[in-house]
Backbone as a chain_set.jsonl record, in Angstrom:
{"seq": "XXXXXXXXXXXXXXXXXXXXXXXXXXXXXXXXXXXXXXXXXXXXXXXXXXXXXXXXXXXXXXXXXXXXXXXXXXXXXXXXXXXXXXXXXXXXXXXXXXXXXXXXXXXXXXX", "coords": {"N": [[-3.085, -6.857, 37.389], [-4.091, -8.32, 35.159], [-5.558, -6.189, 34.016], [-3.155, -4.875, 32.927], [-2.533, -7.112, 31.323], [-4.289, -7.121, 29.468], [-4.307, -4.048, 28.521], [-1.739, -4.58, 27.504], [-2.775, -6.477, 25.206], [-4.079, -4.822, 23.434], [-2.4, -2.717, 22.692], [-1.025, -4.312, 21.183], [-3.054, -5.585, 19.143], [-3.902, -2.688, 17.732], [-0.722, -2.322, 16.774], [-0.958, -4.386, 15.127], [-3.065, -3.613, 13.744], [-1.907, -1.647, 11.656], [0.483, -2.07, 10.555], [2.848, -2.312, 8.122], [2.578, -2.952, 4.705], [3.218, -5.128, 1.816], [2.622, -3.461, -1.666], [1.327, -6.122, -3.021], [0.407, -7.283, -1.191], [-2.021, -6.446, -0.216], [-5.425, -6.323, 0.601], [-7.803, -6.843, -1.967], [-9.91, -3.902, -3.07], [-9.747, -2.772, -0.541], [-8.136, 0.466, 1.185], [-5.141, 2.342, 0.733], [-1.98, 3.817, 1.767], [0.663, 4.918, 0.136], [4.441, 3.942, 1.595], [6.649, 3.739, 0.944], [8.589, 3.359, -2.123], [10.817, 0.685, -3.052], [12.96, 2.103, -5.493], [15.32, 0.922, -6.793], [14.312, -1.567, -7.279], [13.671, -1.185, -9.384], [13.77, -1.12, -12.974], [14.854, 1.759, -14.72], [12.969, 3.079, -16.534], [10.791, 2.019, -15.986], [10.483, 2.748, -13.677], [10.049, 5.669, -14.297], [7.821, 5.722, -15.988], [6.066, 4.737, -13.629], [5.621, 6.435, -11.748], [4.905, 8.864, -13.198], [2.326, 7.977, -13.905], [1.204, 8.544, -11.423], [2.228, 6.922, -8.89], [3.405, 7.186, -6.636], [5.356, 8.176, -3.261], [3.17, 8.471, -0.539], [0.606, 8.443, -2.19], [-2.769, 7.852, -2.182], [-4.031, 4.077, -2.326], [-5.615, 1.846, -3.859], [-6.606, -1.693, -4.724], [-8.341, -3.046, -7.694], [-8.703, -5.307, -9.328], [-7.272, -8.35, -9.572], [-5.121, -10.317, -11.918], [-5.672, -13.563, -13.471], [-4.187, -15.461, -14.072], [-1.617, -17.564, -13.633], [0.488, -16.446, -10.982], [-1.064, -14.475, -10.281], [-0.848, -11.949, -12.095], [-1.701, -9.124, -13.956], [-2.22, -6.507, -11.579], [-4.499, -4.461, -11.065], [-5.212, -1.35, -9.737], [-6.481, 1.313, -8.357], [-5.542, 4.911, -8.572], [-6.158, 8.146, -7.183], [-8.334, 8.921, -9.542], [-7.531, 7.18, -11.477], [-7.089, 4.046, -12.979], [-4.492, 1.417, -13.087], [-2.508, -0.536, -14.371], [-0.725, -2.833, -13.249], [2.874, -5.277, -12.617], [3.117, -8.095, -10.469], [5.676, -8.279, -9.811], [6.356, -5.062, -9.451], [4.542, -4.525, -7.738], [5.783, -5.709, -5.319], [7.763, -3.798, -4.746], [6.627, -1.772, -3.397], [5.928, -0.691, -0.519], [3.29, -0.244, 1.579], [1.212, 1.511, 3.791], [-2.248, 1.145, 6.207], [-4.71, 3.353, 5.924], [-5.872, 4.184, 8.37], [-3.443, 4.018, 9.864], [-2.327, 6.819, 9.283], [-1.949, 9.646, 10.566], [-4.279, 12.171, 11.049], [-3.626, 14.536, 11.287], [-1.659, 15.643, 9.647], [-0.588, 17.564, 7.124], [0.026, 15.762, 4.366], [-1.689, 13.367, 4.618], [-3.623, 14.439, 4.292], [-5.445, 14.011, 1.601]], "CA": [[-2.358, -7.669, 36.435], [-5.561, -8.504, 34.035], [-5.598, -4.76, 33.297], [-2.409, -4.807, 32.222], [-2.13, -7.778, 30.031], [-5.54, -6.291, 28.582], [-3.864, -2.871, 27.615], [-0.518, -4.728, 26.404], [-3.243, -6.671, 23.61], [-4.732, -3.536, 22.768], [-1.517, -2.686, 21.806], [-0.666, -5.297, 20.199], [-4.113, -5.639, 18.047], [-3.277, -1.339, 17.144], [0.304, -2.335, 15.607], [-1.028, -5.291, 13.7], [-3.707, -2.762, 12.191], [-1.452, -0.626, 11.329], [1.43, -3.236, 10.122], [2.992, -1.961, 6.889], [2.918, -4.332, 3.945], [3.608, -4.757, 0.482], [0.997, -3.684, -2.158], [0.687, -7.113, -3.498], [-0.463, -8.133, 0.239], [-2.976, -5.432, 0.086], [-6.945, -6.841, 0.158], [-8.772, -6.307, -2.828], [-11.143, -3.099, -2.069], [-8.95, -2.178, 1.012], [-7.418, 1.323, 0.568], [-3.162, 2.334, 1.683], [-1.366, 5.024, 0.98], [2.125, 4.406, -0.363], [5.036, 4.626, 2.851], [7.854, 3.929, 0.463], [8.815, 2.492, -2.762], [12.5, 0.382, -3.701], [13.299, 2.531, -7.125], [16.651, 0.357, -6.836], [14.778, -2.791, -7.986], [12.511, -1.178, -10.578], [14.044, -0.46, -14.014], [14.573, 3.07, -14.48], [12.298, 3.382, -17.677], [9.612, 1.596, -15.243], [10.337, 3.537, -12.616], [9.708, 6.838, -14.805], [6.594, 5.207, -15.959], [4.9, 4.781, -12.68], [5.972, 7.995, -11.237], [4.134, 9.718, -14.395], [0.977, 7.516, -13.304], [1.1, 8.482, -10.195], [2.717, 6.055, -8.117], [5.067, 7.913, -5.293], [5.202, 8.412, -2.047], [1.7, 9.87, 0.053], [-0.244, 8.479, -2.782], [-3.474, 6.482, -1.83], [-3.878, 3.416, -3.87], [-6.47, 0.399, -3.433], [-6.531, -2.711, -5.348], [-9.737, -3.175, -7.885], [-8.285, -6.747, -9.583], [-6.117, -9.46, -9.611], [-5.034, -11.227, -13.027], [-6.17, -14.965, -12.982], [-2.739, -16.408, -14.001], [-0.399, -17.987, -12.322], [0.99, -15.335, -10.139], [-1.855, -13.312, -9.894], [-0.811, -10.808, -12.461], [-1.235, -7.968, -13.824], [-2.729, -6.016, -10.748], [-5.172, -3.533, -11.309], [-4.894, -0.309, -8.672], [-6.714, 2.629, -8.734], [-4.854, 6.119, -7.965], [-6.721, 8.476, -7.759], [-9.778, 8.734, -10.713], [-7.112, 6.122, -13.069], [-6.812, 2.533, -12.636], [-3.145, 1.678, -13.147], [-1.989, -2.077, -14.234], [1.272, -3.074, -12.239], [3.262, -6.311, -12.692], [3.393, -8.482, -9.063], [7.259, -7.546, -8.698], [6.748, -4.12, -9.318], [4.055, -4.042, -6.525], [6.398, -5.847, -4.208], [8.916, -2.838, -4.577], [5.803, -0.762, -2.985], [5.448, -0.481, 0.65], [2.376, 0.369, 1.927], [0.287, 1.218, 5.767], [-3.002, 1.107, 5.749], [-5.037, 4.925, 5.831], [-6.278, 4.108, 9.31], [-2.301, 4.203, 10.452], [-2.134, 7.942, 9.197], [-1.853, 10.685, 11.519], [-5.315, 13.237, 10.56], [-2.926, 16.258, 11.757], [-0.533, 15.945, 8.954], [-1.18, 17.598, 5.885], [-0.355, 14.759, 3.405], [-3.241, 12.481, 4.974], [-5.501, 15.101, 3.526], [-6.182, 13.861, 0.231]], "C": [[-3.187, -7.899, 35.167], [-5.717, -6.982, 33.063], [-4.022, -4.525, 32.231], [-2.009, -5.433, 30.818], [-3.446, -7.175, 29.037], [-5.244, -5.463, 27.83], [-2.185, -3.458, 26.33], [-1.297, -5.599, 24.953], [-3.773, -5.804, 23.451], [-3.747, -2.824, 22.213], [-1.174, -3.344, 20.692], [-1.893, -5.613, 18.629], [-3.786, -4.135, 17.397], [-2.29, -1.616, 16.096], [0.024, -3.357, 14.811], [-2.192, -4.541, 12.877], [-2.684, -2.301, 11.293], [0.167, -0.913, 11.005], [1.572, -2.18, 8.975], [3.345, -3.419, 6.115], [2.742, -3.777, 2.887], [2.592, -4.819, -0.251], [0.607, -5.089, -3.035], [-0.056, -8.236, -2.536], [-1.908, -7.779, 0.149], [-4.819, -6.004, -0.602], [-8.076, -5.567, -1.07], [-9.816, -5.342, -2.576], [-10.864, -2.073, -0.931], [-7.759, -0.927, 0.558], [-6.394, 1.522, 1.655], [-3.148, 3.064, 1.484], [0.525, 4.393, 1.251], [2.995, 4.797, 0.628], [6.402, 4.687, 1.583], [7.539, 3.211, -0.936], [10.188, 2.284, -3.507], [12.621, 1.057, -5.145], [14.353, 1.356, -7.372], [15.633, -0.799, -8.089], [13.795, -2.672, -9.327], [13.446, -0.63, -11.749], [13.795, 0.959, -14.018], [13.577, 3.821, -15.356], [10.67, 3.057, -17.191], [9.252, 2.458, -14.403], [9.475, 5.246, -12.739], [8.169, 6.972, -14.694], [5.564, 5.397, -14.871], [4.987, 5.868, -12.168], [4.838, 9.583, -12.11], [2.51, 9.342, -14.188], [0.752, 8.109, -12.031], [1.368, 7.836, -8.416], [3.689, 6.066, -7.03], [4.206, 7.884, -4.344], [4.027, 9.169, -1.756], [0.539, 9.575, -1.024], [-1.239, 7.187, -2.338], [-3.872, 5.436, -2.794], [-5.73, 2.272, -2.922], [-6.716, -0.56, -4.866], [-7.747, -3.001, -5.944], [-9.849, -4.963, -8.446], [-7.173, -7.134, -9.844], [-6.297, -10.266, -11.115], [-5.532, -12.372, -12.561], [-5.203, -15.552, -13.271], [-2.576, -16.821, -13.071], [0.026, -16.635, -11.697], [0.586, -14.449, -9.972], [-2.1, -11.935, -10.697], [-1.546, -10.781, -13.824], [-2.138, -7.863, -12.342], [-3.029, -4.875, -11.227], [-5.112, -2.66, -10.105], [-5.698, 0.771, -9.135], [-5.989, 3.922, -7.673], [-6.161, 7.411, -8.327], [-8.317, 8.902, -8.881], [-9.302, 7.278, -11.892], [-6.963, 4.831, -12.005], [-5.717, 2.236, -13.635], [-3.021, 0.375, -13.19], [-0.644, -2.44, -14.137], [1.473, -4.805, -12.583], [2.761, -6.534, -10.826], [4.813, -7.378, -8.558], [7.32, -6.439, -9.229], [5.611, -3.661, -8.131], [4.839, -4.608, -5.69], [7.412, -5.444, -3.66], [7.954, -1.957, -4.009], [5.32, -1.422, -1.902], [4.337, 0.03, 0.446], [2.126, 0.266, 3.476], [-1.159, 1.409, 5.082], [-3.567, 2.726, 6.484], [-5.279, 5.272, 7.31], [-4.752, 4.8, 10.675], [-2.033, 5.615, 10.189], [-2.536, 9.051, 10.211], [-2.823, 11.824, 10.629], [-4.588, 14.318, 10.667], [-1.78, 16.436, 10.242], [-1.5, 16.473, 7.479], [-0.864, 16.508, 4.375], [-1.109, 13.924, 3.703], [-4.223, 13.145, 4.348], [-5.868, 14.871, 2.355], [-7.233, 12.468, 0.18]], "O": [[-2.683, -7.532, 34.106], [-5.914, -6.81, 31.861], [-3.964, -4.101, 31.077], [-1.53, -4.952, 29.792], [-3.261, -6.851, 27.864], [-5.553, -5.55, 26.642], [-1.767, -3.105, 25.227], [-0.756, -5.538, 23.849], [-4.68, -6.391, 22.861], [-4.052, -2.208, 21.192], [-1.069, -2.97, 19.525], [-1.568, -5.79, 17.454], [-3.291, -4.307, 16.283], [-2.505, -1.395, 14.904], [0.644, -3.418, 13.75], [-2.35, -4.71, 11.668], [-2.716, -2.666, 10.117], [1.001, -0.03, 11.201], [0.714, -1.318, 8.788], [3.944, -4.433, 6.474], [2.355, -2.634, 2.644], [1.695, -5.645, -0.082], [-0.428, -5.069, -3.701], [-0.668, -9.288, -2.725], [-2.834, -8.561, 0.367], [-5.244, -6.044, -1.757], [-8.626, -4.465, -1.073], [-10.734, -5.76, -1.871], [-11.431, -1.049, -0.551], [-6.779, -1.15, -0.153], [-6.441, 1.196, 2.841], [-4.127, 3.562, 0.928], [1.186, 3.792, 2.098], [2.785, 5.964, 0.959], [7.029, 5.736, 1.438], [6.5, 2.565, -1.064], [10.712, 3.099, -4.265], [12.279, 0.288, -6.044], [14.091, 0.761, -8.418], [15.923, -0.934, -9.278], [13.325, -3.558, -10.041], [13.963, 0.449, -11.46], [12.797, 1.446, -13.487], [13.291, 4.99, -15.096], [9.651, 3.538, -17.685], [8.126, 2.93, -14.248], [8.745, 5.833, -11.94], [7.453, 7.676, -13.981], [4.499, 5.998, -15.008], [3.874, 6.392, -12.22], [4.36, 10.656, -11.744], [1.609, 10.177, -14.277], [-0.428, 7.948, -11.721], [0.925, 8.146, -7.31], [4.505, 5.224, -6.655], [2.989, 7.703, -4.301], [3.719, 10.202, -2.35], [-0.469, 10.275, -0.935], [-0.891, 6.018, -2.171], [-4.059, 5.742, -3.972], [-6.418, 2.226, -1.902], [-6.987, -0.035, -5.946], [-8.599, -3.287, -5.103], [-10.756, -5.727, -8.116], [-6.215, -6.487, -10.266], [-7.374, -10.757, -11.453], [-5.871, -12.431, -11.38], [-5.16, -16.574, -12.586], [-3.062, -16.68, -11.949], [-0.372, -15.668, -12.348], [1.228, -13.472, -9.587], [-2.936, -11.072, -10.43], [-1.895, -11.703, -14.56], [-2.702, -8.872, -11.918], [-2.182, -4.172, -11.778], [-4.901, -3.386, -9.133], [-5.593, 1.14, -10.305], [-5.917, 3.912, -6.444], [-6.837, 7.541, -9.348], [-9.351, 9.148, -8.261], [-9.998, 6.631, -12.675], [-6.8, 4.721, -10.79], [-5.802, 2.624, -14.8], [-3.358, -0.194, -12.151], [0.299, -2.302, -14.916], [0.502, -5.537, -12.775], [2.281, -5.672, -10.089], [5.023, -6.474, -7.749], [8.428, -6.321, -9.752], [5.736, -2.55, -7.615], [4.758, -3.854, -4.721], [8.027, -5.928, -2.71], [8.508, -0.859, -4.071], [4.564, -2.392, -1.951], [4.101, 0.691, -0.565], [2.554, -0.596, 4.244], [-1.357, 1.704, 3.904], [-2.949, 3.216, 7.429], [-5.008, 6.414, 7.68], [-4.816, 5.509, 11.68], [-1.244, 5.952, 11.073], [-3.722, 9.103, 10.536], [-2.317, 12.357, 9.641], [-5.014, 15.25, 9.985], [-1.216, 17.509, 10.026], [-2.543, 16.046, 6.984], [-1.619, 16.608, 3.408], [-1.441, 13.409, 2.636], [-5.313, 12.738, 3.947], [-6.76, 15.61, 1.938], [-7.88, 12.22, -0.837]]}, "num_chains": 1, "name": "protein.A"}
């Protein structure tokens, strides 16, 4: 019985690594790679924008700073070699997992 509940938190600690969250969750320093991101709620002139930065799907990002405002913004990101300044609510249209949750066998993990 002990063995068991043992392996069911070892599960359980696994899927909270490997939680997906939004990149304005994402710890300063701590690198993701992008699972999705809502185009719906981003302007389409925005949307272009980040897409041209680099900002799609499979791309790894990590967070270098946080504005000191109120609401934290802008957010600094680096993609890449560029560091990329995002509003809040256009990082909270960007899913992320963290790199650890990526499957080594696939070829988009390889970058």
């Amino acid at each position: 019985m002990s063995q068991e509940i043992a392996g069911v938190a070892q599960r359980i600690l696994i899927a909270v690594r490997n939680t997906i969250m939004l990149l304005d969750q994402l710890p300063t320093g701590q690198r993701a790679e992008i699972a999705a991101i809502d185009w719906s709620v981003l302007p389409s002139d925005e949307g272009k924008r980040l897409r041209a930065l680099g900002v799609d799907e499979g791309a790894s990002v990590t967070i270098r700073h946080r504005g000191i405002f109120f609401g934290r913004d802008p957010i600094a990101l680096s993609i890449g070699r560029m560091t990329v300044a995002i509003r809040r609510v256009h990082a909270r249209a960007i899913t992320l997992r963290p790199l650890e949750a990526v499957p080594a066998d696939l070829p988009e993990a390889a970058e």
